[in-house]
C-alpha positions as CSV (number, residue, x, y, z in Angstrom):
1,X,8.4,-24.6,1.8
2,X,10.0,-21.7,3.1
3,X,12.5,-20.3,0.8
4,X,15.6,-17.9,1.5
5,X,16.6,-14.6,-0.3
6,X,20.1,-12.9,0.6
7,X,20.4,-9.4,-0.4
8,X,24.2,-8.2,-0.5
9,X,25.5,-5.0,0.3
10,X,21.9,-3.3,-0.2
11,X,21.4,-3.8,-3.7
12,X,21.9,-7.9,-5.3
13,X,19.5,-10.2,-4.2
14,X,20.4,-14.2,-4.3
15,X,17.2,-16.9,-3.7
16,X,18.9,-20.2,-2.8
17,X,17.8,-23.1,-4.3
18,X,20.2,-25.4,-3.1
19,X,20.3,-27.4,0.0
20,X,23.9,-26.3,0.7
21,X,25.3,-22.7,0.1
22,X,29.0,-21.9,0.4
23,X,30.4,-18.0,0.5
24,X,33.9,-17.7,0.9
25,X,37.0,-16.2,-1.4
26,X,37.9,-20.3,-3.2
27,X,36.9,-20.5,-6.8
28,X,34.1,-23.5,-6.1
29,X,31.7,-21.3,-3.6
30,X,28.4,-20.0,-4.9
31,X,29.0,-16.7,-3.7
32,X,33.1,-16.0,-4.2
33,X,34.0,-12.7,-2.2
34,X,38.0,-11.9,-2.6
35,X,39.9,-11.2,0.7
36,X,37.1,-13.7,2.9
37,X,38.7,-17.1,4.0
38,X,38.1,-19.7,1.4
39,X,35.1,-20.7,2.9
40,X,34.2,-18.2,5.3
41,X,29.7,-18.8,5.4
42,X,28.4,-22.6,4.3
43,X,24.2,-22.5,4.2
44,X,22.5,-25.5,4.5
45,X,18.6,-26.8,4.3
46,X,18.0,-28.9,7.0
47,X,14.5,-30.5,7.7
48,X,13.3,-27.4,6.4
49,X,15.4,-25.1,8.6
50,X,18.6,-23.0,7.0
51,X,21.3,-23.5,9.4
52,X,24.8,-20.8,9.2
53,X,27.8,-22.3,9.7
54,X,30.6,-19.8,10.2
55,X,34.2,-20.8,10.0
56,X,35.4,-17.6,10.3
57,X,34.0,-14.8,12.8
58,X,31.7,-12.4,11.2
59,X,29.0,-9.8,13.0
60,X,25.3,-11.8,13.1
61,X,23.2,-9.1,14.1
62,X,26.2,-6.6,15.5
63,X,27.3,-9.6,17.6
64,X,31.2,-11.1,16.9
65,X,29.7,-15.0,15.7
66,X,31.3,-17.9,15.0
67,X,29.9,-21.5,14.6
68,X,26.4,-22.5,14.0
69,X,23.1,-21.2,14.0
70,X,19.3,-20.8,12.6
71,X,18.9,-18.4,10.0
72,X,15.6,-16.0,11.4
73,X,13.5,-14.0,9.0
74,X,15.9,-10.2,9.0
75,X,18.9,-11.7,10.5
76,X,21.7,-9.6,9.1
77,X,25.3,-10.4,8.7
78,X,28.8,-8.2,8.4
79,X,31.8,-9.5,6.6
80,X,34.6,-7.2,6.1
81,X,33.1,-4.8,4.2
82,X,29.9,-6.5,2.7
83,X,26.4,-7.0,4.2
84,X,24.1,-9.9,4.2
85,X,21.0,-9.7,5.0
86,X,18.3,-12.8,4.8
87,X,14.7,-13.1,4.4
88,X,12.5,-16.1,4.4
89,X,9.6,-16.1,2.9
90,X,6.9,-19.4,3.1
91,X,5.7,-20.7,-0.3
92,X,2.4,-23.3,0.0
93,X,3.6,-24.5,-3.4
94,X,4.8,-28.2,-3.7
95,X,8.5,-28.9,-4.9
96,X,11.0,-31.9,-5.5
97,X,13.5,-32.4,-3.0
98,X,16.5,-34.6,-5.1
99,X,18.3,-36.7,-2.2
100,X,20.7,-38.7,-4.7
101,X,22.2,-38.2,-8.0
102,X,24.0,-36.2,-10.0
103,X,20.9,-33.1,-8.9
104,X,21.7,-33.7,-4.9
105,X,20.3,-30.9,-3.3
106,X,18.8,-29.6,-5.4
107,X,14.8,-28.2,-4.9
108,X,12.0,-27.6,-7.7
109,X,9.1,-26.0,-7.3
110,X,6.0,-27.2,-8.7
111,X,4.0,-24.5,-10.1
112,X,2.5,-26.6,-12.6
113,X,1.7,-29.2,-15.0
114,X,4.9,-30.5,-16.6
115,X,7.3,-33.4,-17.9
116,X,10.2,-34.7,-15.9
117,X,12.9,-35.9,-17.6
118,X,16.3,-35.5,-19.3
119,X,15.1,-33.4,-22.4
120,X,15.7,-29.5,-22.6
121,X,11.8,-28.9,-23.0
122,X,11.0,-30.9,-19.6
123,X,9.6,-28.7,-17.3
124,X,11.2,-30.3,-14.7
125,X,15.0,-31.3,-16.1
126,X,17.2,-33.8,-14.1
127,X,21.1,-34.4,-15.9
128,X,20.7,-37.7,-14.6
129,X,22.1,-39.6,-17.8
130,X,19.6,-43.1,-17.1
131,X,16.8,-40.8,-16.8
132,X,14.9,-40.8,-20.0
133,X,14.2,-37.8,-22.2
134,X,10.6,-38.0,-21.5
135,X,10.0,-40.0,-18.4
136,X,6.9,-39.2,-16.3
137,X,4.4,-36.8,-16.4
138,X,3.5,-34.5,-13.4
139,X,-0.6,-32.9,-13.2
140,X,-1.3,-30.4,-11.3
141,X,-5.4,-30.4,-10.5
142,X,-7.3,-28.7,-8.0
143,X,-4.7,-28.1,-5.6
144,X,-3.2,-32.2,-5.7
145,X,-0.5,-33.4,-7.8
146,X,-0.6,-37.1,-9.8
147,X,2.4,-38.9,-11.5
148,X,2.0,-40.8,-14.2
149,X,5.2,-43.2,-16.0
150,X,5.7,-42.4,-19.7
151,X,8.2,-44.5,-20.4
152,X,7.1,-48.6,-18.9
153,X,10.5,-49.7,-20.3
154,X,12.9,-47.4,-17.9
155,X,10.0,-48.0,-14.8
156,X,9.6,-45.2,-11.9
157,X,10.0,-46.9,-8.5
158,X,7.4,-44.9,-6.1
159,X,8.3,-46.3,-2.8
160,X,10.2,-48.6,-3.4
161,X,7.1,-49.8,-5.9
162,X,7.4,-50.3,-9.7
163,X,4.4,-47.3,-10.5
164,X,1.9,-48.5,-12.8
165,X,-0.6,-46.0,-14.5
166,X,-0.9,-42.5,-12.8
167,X,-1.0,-42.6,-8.9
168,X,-1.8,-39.4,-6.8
169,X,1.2,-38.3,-4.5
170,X,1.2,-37.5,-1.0
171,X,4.3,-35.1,1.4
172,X,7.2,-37.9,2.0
173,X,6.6,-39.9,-1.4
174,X,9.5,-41.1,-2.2
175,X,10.4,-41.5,-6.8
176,X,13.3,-43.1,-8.2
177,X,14.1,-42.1,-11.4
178,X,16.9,-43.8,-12.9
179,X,20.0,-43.4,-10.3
180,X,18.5,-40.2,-8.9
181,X,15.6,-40.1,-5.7
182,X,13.1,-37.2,-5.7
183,X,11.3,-36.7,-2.4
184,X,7.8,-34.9,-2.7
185,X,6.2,-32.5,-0.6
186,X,3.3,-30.4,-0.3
187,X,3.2,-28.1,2.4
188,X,-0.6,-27.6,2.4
189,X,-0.9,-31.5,3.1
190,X,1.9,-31.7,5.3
191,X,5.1,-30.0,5.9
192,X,8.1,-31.2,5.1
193,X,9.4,-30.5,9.0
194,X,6.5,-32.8,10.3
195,X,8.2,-35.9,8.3
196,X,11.0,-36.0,10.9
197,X,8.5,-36.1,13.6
198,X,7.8,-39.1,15.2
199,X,3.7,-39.7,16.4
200,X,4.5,-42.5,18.7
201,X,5.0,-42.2,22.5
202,X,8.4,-41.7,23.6
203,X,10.1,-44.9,24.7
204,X,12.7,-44.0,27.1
205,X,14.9,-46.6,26.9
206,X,15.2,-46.3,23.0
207,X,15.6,-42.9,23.2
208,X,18.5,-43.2,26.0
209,X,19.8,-45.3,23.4
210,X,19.7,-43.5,20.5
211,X,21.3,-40.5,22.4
212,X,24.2,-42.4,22.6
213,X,24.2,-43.1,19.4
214,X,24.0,-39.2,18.5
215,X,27.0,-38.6,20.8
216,X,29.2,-41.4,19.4
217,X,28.1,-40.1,15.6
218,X,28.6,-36.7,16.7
219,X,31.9,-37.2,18.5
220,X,33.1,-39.2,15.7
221,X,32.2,-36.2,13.0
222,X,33.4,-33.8,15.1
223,X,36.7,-35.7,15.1
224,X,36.7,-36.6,11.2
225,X,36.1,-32.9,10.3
226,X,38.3,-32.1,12.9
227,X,41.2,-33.7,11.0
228,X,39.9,-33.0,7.5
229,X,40.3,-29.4,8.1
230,X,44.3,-29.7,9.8
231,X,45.1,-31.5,6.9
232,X,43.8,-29.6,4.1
233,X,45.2,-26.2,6.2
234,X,48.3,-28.1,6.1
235,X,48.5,-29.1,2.6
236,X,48.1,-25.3,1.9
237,X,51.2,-24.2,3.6
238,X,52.9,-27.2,2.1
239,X,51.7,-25.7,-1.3
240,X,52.5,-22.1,-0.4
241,X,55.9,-22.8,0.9
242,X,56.7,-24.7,-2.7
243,X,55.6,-21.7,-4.4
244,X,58.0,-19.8,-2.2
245,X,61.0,-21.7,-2.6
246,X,60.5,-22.1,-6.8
247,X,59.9,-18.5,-7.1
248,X,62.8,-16.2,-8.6
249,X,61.2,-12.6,-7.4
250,X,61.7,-11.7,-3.6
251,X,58.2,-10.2,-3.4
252,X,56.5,-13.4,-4.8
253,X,58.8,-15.6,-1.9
254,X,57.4,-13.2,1.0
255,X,53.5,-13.2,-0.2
256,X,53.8,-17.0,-0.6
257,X,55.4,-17.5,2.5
258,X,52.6,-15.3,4.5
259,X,50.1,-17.3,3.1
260,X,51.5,-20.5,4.0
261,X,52.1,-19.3,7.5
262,X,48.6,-17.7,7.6
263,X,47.4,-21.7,6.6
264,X,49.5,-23.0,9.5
265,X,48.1,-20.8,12.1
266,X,44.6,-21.7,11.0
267,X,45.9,-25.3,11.3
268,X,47.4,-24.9,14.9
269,X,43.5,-24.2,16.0
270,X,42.7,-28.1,15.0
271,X,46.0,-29.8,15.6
272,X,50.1,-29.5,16.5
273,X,52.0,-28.5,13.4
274,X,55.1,-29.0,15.0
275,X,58.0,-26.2,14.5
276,X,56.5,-26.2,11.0
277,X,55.4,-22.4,11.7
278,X,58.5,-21.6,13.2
279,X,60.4,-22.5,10.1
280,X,57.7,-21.0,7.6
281,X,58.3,-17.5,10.2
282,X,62.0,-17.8,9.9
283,X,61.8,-17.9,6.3
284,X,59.8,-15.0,6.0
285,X,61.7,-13.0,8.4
286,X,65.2,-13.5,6.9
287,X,63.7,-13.0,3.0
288,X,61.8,-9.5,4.7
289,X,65.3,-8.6,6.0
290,X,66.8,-9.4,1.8
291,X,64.2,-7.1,0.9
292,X,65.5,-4.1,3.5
293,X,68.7,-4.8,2.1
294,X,67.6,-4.7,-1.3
295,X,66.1,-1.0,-0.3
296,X,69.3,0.0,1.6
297,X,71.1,-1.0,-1.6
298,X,69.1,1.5,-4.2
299,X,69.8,4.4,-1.5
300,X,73.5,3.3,-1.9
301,X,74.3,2.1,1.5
302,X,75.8,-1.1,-0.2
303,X,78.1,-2.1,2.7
304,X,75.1,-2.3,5.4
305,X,72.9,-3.8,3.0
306,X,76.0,-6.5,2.6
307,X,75.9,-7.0,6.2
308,X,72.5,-8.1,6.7
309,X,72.6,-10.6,3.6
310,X,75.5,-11.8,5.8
311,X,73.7,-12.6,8.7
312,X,70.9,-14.2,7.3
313,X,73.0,-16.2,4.6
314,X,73.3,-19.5,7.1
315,X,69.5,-19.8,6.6
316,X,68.6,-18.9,3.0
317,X,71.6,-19.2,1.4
318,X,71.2,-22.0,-0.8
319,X,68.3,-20.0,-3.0
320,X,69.7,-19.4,-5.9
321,X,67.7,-16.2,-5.6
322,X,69.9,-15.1,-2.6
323,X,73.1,-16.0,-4.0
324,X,72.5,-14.3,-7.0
325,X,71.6,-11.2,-4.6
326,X,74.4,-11.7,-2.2
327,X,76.9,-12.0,-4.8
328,X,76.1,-8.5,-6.7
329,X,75.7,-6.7,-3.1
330,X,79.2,-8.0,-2.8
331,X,80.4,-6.6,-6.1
332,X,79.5,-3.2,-5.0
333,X,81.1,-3.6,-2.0
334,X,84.2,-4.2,-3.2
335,X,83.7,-1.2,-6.1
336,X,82.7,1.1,-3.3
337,X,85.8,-0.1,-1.4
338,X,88.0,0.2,-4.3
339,X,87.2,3.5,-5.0
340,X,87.8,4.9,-1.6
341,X,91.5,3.5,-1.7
342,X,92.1,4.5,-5.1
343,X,91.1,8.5,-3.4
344,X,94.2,7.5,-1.2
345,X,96.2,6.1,-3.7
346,X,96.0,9.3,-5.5
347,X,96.6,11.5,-2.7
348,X,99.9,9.2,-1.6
349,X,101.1,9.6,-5.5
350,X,100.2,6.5,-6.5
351,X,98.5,7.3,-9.9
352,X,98.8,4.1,-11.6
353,X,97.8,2.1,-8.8
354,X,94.7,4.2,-8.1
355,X,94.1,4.3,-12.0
356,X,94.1,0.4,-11.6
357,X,91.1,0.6,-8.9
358,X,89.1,2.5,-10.6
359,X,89.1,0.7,-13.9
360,X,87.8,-2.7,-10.9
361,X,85.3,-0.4,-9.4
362,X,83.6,0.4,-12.7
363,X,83.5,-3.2,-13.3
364,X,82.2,-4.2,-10.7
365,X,79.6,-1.7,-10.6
366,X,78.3,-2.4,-14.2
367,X,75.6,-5.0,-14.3
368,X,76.3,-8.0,-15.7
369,X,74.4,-9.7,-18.8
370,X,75.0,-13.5,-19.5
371,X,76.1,-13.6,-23.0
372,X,77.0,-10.6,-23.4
373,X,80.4,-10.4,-24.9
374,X,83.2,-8.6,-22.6
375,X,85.9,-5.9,-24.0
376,X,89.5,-7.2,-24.1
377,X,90.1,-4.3,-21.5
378,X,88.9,-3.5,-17.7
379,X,86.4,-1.2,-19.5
380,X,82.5,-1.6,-20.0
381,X,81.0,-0.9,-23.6
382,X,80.9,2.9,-23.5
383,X,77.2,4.2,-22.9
384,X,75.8,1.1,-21.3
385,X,72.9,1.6,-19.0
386,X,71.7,-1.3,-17.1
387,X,70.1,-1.9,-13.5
388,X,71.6,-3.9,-10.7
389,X,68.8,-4.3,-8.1
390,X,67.8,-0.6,-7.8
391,X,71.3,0.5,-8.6
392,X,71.2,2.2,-12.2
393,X,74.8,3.4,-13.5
394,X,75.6,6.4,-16.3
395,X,78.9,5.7,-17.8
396,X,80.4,8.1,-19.6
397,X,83.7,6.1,-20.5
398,X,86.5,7.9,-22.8
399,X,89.7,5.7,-24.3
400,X,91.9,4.5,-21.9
401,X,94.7,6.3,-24.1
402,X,92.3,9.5,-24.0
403,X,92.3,11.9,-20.8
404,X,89.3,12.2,-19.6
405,X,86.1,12.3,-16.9
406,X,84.5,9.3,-15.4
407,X,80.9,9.8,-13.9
408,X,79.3,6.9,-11.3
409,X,75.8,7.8,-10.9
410,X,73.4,5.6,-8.8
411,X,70.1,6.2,-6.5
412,X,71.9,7.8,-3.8
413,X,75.3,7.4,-4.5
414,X,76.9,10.0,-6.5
415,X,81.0,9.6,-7.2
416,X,83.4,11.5,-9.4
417,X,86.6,10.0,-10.9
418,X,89.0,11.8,-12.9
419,X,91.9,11.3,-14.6
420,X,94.7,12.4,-16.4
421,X,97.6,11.8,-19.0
422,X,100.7,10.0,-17.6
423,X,103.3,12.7,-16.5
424,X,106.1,12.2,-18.6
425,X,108.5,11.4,-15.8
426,X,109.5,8.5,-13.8
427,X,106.8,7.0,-11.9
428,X,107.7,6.5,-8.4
429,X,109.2,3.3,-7.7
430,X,108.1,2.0,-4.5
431,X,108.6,-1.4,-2.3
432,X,106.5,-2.6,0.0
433,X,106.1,-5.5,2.2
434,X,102.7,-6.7,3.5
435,X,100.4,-4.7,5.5
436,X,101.3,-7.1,8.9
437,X,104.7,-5.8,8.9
438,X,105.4,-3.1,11.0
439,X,108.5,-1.5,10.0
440,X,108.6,-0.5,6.3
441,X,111.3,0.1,4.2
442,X,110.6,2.9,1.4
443,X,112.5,4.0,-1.8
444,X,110.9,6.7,-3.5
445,X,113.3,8.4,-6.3
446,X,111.6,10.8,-7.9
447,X,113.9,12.1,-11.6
448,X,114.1,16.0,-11.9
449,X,113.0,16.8,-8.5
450,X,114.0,16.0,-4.6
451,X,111.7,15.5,-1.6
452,X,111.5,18.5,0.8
453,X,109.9,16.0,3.2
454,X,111.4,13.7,4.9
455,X,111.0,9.7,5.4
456,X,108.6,10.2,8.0
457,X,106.0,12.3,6.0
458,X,106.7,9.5,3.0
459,X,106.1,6.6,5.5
460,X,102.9,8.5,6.3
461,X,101.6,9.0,3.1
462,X,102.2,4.9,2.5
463,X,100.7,4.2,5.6
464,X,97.3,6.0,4.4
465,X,97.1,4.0,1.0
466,X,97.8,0.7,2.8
467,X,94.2,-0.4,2.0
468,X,94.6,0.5,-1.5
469,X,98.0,-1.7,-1.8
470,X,96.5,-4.7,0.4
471,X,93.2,-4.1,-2.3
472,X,96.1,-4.2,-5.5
473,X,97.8,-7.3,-4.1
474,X,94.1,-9.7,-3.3
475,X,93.3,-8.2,-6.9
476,X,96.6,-9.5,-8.4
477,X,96.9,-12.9,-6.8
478,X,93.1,-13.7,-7.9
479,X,93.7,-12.5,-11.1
480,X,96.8,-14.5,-11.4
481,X,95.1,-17.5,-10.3
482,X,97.5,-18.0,-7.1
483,X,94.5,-19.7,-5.0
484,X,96.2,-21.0,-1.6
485,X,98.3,-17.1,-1.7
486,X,95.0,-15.6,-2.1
487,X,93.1,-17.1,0.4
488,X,96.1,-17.1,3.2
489,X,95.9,-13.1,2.6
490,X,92.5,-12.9,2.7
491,X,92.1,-15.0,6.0
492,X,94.8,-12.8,7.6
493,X,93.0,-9.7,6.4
494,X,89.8,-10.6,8.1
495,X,91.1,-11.5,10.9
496,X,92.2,-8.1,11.7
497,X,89.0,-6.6,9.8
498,X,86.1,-8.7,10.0
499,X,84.0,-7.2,7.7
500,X,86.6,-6.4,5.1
501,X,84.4,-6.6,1.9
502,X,87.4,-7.3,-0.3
503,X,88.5,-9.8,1.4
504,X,85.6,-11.6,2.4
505,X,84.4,-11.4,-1.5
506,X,88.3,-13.1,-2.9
507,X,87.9,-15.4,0.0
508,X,84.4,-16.8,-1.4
509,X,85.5,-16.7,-5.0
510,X,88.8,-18.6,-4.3
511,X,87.2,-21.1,-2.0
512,X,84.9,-22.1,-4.9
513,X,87.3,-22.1,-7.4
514,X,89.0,-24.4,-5.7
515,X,86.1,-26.8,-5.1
516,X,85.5,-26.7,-8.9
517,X,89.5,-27.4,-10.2
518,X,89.0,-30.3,-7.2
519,X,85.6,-31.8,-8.9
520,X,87.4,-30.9,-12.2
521,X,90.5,-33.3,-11.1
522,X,88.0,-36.2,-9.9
523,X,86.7,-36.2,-12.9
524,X,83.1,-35.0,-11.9
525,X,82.2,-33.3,-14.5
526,X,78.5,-32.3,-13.8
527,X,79.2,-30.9,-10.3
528,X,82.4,-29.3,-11.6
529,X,80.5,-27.4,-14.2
530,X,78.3,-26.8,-11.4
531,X,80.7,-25.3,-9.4
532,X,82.2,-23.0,-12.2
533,X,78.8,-21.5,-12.4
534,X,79.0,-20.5,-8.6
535,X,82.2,-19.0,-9.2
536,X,80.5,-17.3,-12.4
537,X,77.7,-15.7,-10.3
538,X,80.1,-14.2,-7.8
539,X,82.6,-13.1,-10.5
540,X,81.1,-12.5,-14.3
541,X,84.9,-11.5,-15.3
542,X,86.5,-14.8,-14.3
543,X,87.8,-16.0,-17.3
544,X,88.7,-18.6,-15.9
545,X,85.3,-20.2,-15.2
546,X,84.5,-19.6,-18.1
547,X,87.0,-21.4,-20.0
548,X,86.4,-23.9,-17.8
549,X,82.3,-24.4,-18.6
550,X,83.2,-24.6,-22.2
551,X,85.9,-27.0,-21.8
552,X,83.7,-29.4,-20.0
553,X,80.7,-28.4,-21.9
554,X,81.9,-30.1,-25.0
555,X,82.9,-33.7,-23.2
């Protein structure tokens, strides 16, 4: 018998003993090798002959190789980074082939005298359970081998014949053994290659025959394999794109969703997936382009980072993984909005109004915890640190009665707020109509002092903190609960500003609300609570979805 020895990377040597050999990265190959295909080499004893089937390419000899071939005495493969190299050295010793059984494939030597049989001791150990403990008896003597039955009630079939005695055995014998077939050979009698070799004359019409045969058989395996292999790369990406979708971490969704697009290109090469990969890709793209955004965000470039969850929203969108992403990109938005028109709030004289902004922005920008109990007032617990995606805030909050300094720290985003004790004099007094108005009238008395300026300079200033007042009045109709007035405002302000964070954030809010006091009203209680919950997400602070939950909660 000629036997083969792998030695790997220079230093572990393997002997195969088994008629089929797998190497590949899956759990169930003989030799597992991480970052291979999962079953990148399969070895198999064929007549005698080790045969390499590559699935994947590898170098055979410094040559790129894929497919099938002989294995040759120094033959040397490359895969990735590891090194196979084979030797095959002939042995005159006898052995057991096992064809059938719960032993298929497997080959033992005979190197001497022994028992065959189930028991621990046996020399030569099948796990066959209707093989007996002690079942036959192999001699070794003078270079032939006899079998002899222990056991007459559990009878050895040789040949297809019920053995009697001891009987001398010859290459090709065939044993039976319970449920399990042994083939013997002895290479010094006859080699186990010769069996498949026919003696008689060729007889053409037989063999044009039996060629046909071989085509049809081959064709027809070619074909079943063919399909075994689409569906089981299929499956995979089926598997992979689950993984994807019931994953919570963004990481986890883009790893999954390589792997099942890596499965569906391996099955394109053995059938049509369909647009299966061009979903899987699209996927993968738009949860890539969450992760930029996710990056953009801890540098503090909120509003671009807002943008792209924007665009790829229409696909993805109904993860709750994104929505739950979306909706806090959104929050800072609207804080980083609110505290650039509070800046010209302050500047236009409008202290309380600006002070008002602020207290939203900090909101906004503090993390929220579910169950976590709010303050009666706009204010975070003092001293809270939490992370938002990247975004990590220092508050340093004083008393609302208390002057004071505010400090909004974050990976990139540095901001400053300050503010002071109420002058003790009138606060201006100012009316204002909507920002789609283009004349404006303005009152500004001021007790104890008189404008040097005149309207003009005023109208100016008001013009400048229009964004903060149009901010103040969303903020006040949501908080109000005014729905239709809310979202009527919020429409007009993005039609003249597209990408108006505030607006685009109260629109979404009040457009679910509504949908949940709708549900609420038909008496749909699972979907309304549902529906609260979305409004929830976008908004922690709605008190309103909250009281809402709990109400229908307890039903």
């Amino acid at each position: 018998m000629r036997y083969l020895r792998i030695k790997l990377d220079g230093n572990r040597e393997l002997e195969i003993k088994k008629s089929r050999f797998s190497i590949g990265s899956a759990e169930d190959n003989d030799l597992i090798i991480p970052g291979l295909s999962p079953r990148h080499v399969v070895i198999y004893n064929i007549e005698g002959k080790w045969i390499l089937i590559a699935n994947d390419l590898v170098l055979l000899n410094g040559r790129n190789f894929r497919g099938e071939t002989e294995i040759q005495d120094g033959d040397r493969i490359e895969i990735d980074d590891h090194v196979l190299e084979f030797s095959i050295k002939a042995k005159s010793s006898a052995y057991f082939r096992v064809l059938s059984g719960r032993d298929a494939g497997k080959l033992i030597s005979i190197e001497k005298s022994g028992i065959m049989g189930r028991s621990p001791a046996a020399e030569y150990k099948f796990s066959d359970p209707y093989v007996s403990r002690v079942h036959a008896r192999i001699t070794v003597k003078d270079g032939e081998y006899y079998i002899e039955d222990l056991n007459p009630k559990n009878p050895i079939l040789l040949n297809n014949k019920v053995l009697k005695g001891t009987q001398k055995l010859h290459t090709g014998d065939e044993i039976r053994l319970g449920k399990t077939r042994v083939l013997f050979v002895n290479p010094d009698e006859k080699p186990e290659e010769a069996l498949y070799v026919s003696n008689r004359k060729p007889l053409y019409i037989f063999g044009v025959l039996a060629l046909i045969v071989a085509v049809f058989v081959s064709t027809y395996w070619y074909i079943s394999r063919k399909n075994a292999l689409y569906y089981e790369h299929v499956s995979r990406a089926k598997i992979y794109a689950s993984k994807a979708a019931s994953s919570d971490e963004v990481v986890d969704k883009i790893k999954y969703l390589n792997m099942s697009l890596h499965e569906l290109n391996q099955a394109s090469r053995y059938g049509d997936v369909g647009n299966l990969d061009d979903i899987v890709k699209a996927n993968l793209e738009a949860w890539q382009k969450v992760m930029g955004a996710l990056e953009l965000t801890s540098r503090g470039q909120v509003d671009s980072a807002r943008i792209i969850l924007k665009k790829v929203s229409g696909l993805i969108g109904n993860s709750e993984t994104f929505d739950r992403i979306y909706a806090r990109v959104q929050r800072l938005s609207v804080a980083n909005q609110a505290l650039a028109a509070a800046e010209k709030l302050e500047r236009s004289g409008l202290k309380k109004e600006a002070q008002e902004l602020r207290r939203m922005a900090i909101k906004y920008m503090a993390s929220y915890t579910p169950g976590t109990r709010e303050s009666e007032s706009d204010y975070p617990e003092s001293g809270e640190n939490r992370r938002d995606y990247g975004i990590n805030l220092d508050l340093d909050l004083p008393s609302p009665e208390e002057p004071g300094h505010i400090k909004l720290e974050s990976k990139g985003l540095l901001q400053e707020v300050s503010y002071a004790q109420e002058v003790q004099e009138q606060e201006p007094s100012i009316t204002l109509p909507g920002p789609e108005d283009v004349s404006i009238d303005i009152k500004m008395n001021v007790a104890g002092r008189k404008s040097a300026s005149g309207d003009e300079a005023k109208k100016a200033k008001v013009l400048a903190s229009m964004e903060g007042i149009s901010l103040l009045e969303l903020k006040n109709l949501y908080d109000s609960g005014d729905l239709d007035r809310l979202i009527e405002k919020a429409r007009a302000y993005l039609k003249k500003k597209p990408n108006d964070p505030s607006a685009e954030f109260y629109l979404n809010v009040a457009l679910r609300e509504k949908r949940a006091l709708k549900l609420e009203k038909q008496g749909r209680i699972q979907e309304a609570i549902r529906a609260w919950s979305e409004v929830l997400q976008l908004d922690p602070y709605n008190k309103r979805a909250k009281k809402a939950i709990i109400e229908l909660g307890s039903r």
